[in-house]
N, C-alpha and C positions, 0 to 999 in steps of 0.2 A: 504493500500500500504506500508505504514509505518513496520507494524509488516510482512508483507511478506520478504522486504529487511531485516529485522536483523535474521528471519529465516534461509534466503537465508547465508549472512555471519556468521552465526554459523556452518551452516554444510559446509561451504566450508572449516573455520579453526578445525572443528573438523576430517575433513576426514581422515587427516595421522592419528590422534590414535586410528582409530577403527581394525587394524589389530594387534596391539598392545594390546587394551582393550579383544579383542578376545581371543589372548594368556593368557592372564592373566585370564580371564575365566578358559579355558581349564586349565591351571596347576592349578589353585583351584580344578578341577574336578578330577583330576589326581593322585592330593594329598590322595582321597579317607576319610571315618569318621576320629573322631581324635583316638588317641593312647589310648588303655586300659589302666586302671589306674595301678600301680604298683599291687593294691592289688588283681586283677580280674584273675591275674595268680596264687592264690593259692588254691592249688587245695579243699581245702572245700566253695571257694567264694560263690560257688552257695546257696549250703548251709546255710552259713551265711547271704546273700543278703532277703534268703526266711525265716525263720524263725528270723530276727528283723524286718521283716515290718508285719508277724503276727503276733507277739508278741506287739508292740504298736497300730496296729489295735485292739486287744482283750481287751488291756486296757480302750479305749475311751470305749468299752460296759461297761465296770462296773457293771456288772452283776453277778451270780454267775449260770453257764453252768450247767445245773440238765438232761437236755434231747436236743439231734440232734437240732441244729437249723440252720439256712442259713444267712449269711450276703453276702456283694459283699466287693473285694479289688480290685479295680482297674478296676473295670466294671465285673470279675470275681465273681463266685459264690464258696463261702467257707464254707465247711460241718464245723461245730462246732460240736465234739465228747465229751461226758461228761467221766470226768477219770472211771466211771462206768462202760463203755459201752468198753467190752474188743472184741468186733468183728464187723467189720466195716461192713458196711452195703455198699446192693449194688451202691447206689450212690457214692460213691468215684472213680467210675471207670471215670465219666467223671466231675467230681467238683474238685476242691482242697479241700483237708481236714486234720482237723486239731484236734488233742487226746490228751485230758490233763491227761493220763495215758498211759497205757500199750495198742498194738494193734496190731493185728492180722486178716490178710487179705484173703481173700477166697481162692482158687483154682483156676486154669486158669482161671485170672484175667488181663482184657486187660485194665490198668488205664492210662488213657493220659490225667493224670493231676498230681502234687506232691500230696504230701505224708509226712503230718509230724506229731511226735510225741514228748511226752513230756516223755516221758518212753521207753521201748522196743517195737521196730518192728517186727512183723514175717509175710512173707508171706507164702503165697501159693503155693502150685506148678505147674505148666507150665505158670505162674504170665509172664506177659510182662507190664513193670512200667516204667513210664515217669521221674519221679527223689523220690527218697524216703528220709527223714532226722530223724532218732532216737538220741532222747537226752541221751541216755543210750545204750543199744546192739539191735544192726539192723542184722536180720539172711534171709538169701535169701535161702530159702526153694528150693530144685530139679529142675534143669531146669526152672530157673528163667531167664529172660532175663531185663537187665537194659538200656534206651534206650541215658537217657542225663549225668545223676550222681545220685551217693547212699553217704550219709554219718554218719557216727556215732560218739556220742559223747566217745563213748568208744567205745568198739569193734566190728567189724564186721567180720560176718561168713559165708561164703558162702559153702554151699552144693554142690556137683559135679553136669556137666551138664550144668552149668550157663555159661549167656554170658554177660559181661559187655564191654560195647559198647564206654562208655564216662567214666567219672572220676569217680573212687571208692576212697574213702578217710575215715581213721577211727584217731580219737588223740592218741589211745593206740593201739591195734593188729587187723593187718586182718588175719584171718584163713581161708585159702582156699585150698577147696577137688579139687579134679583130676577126672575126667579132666575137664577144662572151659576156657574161650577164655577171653583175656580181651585185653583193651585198654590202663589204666591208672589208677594205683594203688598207692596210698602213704601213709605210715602210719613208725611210731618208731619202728617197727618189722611185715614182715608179713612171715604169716607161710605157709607154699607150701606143703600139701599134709599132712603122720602123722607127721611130721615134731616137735621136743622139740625145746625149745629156744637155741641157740647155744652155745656151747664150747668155750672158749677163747684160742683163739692156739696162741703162741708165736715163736718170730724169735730165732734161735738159735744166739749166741753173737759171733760178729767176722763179721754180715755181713752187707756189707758196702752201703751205697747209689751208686746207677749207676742206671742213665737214660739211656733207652735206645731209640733210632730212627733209624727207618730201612726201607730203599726204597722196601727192599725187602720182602718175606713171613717171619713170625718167629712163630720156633716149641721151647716149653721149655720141658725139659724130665720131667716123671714123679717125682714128689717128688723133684719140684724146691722149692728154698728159699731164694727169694730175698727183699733186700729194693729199690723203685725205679718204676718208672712207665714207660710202653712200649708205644712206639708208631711206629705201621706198617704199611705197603702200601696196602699188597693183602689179608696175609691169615695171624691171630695170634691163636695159637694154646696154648692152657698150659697144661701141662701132669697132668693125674690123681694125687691126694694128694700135691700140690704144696700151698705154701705160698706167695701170694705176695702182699707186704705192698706198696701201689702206684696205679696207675690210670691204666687201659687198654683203649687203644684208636688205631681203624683202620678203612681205609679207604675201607674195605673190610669186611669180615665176620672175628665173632670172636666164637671159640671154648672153652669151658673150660670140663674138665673132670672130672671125679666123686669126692669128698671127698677135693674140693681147698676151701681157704679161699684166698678173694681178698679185701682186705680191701677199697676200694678207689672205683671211678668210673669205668663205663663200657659203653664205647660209640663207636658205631659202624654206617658207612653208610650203610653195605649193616644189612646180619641177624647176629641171639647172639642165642646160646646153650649153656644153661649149664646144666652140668652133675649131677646125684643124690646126694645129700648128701652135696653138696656150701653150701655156706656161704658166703654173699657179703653185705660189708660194717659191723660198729659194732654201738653198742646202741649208743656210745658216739661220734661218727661220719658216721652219716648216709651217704650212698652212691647211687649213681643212675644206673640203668641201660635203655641204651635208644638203640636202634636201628628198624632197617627197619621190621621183623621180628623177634620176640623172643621168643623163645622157652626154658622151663624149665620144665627137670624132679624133679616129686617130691619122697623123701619130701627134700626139702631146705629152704633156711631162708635167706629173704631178710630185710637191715636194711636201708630204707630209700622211694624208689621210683620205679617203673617200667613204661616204657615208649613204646609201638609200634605203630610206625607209620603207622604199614600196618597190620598186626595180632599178636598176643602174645598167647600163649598154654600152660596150663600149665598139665602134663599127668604123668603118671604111666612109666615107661620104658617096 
């Protein structure tokens, strides 16, 4: 009787804060996982996340790798390739695996699992790959498709036809043929089509800093030359051969014309074109380009980042 009455007045004084406790629930749930970590947004993370936790798995074997062998990482089964073995074998397509050399991957190759190596990558062609990592030059062979991210510790090259879907990332050059669709590219220079490393073009002297902000469209004629960065409402347009040291930013689509150099960013809500022959951003201050769609004739030369939210092209005019 005893323990029923102190039941009875717990829940009579608990009652008011159960609409309350409730709440508080609910916004914990609302909250959603916690915050990615600062470094999860760069774009080789993945990359790096997957090759240190092979690399100090491989150490506890303490072996020395002479022929194919199988371990698990993470309840995962992991092809062990010896630096001898220069072509992978058909189990890579559904293992993880891992080349302590150079490696080279079949022909329409459907691998849905990574892909890492200690030397140069080459696939296959009509390859569909889950994520690939080259310690040295990683080459996407004809109609390649990448499904999550590719990265190289040096250059990467892709062949026309290709579709990269998720983050492509190289430390030094991506070289990319025409046509191929991508997502998300970032490297210190990437090259668009037959594209040479760029030209250093300078402002003529005399021209002065002016920002510009405009509620309305803005056209610049060809063979503008200014210091300063634009910022439009509908439509920004920049005339063929134009120089402009400063940012482009509109809330609309932005157009650029054959033969500009735009030093600085390029951010658009809606789509981005640019014309053959650009040049955006420079080695010693890389620049990004991000919008809804974006499209680039090649060849051109980009020095920092490319970004499409919805599709990116890069083609032939």
């Amino acid at each position: 009787m005893l323990a029923l009455l102190i039941a009875a007045t717990f829940m009579v004084f608990a009652l008011p804060f159960i609409p309350t406790a409730g709440l508080f629930l609910r916004r914990r749930d609302a909250l959603g996982p916690p915050p990615l970590s600062e470094a999860a947004y760069a774009p080789d993370h993945f990359a790096r996340s997957l090759i240190a936790k092979l690399r100090a798995h491989l150490m506890l074997v303490a072996q020395p790798v002479t022929a194919v062998a199988e371990y698990r990482v993470d309840g995962e089964p992991l092809l062990v390739l010896p630096a001898s073995m220069r072509q992978a074998p058909a189990g890579c397509a559904n293992k993880m695996s891992y080349s302590f050399g150079d490696l080279a991957l079949p022909a329409s190759l459907a691998c849905h699992k990574e892909v890492a190596c200690e030397g140069s990558l080459r696939t296959g062609e009509d390859g569909i790959y889950r994520a690939l990592y080259a310690a040295d030059t990683l080459h996407l062979n004809w109609n390649s498709t990448i499904i999550r991210w590719c990265h190289a510790d040096a250059d990467l090259e892709v062949e026309g036809n290709c579709r990269i879907l998720g983050r492509a990332s190289a430390n030094k050059t991506i070289k990319i043929d025409a046509p191929c669709e991508f997502a998300s590219m970032t490297a210190p220079t990437i090259l668009l089509g037959h594209a040479q490393r760029g030209v250093r073009r300078t402002l003529p002297r005399g021209v002065a800093d002016a920002d510009t902000v405009a509620r309305e469209a803005v056209t610049l004629v060809p063979g503008t030359k200014r210091r300063g960065s634009i910022k439009a409402r509908r439509l920004l347009e920049v005339g063929a051969g134009s120089v402009i040291e400063g940012a482009l930013v509109c809330e609309g689509g932005i157009v650029i014309g054959p033969r500009c150099a735009i030093w600085g960013p390029i951010v658009a809500e809606g789509g981005i074109r640019i014309g053959e022959g650009c040049e955006i951003g420079r080695p010693e201050a890389p620049a990004s380009v991000v919008g809804e769609d974006v499209e680039i004739l090649a060849p051109a030369v980009i020095h920092g980042a490319l970004h499409a939210s919805r599709r990116g092209v890069v083609r032939y005019k």
